[in-house]
C-alpha positions in Angstrom: 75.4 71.8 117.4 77.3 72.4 114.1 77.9 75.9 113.5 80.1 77.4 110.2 81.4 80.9 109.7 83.8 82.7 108.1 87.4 84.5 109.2 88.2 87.4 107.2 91.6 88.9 107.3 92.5 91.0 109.2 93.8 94.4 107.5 96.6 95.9 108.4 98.9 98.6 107.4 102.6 99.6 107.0 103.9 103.2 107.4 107.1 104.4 106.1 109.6 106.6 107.6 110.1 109.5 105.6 112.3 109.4 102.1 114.9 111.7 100.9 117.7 111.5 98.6 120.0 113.8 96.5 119.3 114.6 92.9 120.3 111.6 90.3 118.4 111.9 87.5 115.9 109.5 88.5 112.7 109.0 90.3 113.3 106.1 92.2 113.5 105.5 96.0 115.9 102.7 97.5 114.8 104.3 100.7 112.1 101.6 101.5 112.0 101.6 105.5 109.0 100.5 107.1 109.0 102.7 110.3 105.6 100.7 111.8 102.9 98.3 111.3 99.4 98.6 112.9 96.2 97.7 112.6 93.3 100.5 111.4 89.9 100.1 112.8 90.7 98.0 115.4 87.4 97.2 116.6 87.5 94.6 119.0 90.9 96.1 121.0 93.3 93.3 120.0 95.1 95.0 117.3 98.7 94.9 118.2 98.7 91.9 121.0 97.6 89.7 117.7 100.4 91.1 115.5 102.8 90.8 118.7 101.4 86.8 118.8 101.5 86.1 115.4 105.3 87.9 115.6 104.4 91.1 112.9 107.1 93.4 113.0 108.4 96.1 110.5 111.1 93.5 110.1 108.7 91.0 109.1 109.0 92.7 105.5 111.9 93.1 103.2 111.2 95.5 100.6 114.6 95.5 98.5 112.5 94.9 95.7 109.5 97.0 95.9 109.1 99.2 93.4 109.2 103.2 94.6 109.1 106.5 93.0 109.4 110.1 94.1 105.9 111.4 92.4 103.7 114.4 92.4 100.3 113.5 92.5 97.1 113.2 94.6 95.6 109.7 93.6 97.2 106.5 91.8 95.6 107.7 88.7 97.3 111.4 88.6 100.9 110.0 90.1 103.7 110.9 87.3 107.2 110.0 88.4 109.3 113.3 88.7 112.5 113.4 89.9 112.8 117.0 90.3 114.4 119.2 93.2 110.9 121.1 94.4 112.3 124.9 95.6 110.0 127.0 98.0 109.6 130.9 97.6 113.1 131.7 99.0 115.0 129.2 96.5 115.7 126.9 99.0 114.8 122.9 99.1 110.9 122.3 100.4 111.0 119.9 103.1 108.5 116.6 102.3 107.7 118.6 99.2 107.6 115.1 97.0 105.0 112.2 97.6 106.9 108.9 97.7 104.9 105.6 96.7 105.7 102.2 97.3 103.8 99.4 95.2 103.0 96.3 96.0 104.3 95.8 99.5 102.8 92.7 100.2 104.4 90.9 98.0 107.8 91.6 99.9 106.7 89.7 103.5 109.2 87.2 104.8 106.4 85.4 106.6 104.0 83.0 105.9 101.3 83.7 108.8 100.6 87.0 106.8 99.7 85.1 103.3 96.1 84.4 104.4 95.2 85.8 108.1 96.0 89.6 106.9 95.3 91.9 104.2 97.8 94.7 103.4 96.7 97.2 100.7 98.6 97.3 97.0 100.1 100.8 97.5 101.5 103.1 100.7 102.2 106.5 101.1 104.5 108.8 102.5 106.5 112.1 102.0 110.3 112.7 101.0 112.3 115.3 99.3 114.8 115.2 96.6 118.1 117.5 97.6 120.2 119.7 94.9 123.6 117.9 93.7 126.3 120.2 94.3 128.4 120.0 91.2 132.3 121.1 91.3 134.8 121.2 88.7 136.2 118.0 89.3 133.0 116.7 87.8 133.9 117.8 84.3 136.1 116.5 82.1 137.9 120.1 81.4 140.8 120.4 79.1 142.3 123.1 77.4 
């Protein structure tokens, strides 16, 4: 009997802890910590004893050089990069009030199993806040 077929990826996903980091002018995370990874729609139960075998861990990826920004915005086509403190009602710093997007994390996997037995998707998601500076005098350059 002969018999062909095909093996599609599996598809997996990484989720990030939570991002937040004091005001510096830019809108750039270095916060990149992957606080899971699991499998969506995992239809036939072996999900996580498959990424346990094939040793596919949150450590598995090293995403120093991702590229993430702080962002408002829905969709990738309405992100803009803000940098921005976001203030609630009583003035004081809203709590994951920014959208924090990391591109391209597949490109950041340390191992080679990944390359063609999963699928990870071009961009994640989570939530992070950007804090006020607290500026003092001996920030200035004050002379008389």
């Amino acid at each position: 009997m002969n018999a062909s077929g095909t093996i599609s990826p599996r598809k997996i996903t990484l989720a990030f802890a939570d991002a937040d980091k004091m005001y510096d002018t830019m809108s750039e995370n270095t916060l990149k910590n992957i606080s899971s990874v699991t499998r969506p729609r995992n239809s036939d139960g072996r999900g996580a004893a498959t990424l346990t075998a094939d040793g596919i861990t949150a450590a598995t990826f090293d995403m120093t050089g991702a590229a993430s920004d702080f962002r408002q915005g829905t969709t990738d086509a309405t992100f803009t990069a803000d940098p921005n403190v976001v203030l609630n009602s009583s003035g004081t710093v809203s709590l994951r009030s920014k959208d924090v997007q990391y591109r391209n994390p597949k490109r950041y996997t340390q191992c080679t199993v990944i390359r063609g037995n999963y699928e990870i998707a071009d961009t994640a998601w989570r939530w992070g806040a950007i804090t006020k500076r607290t500026v003092t005098r001996n920030d200035f350059d004050i002379s008389d």
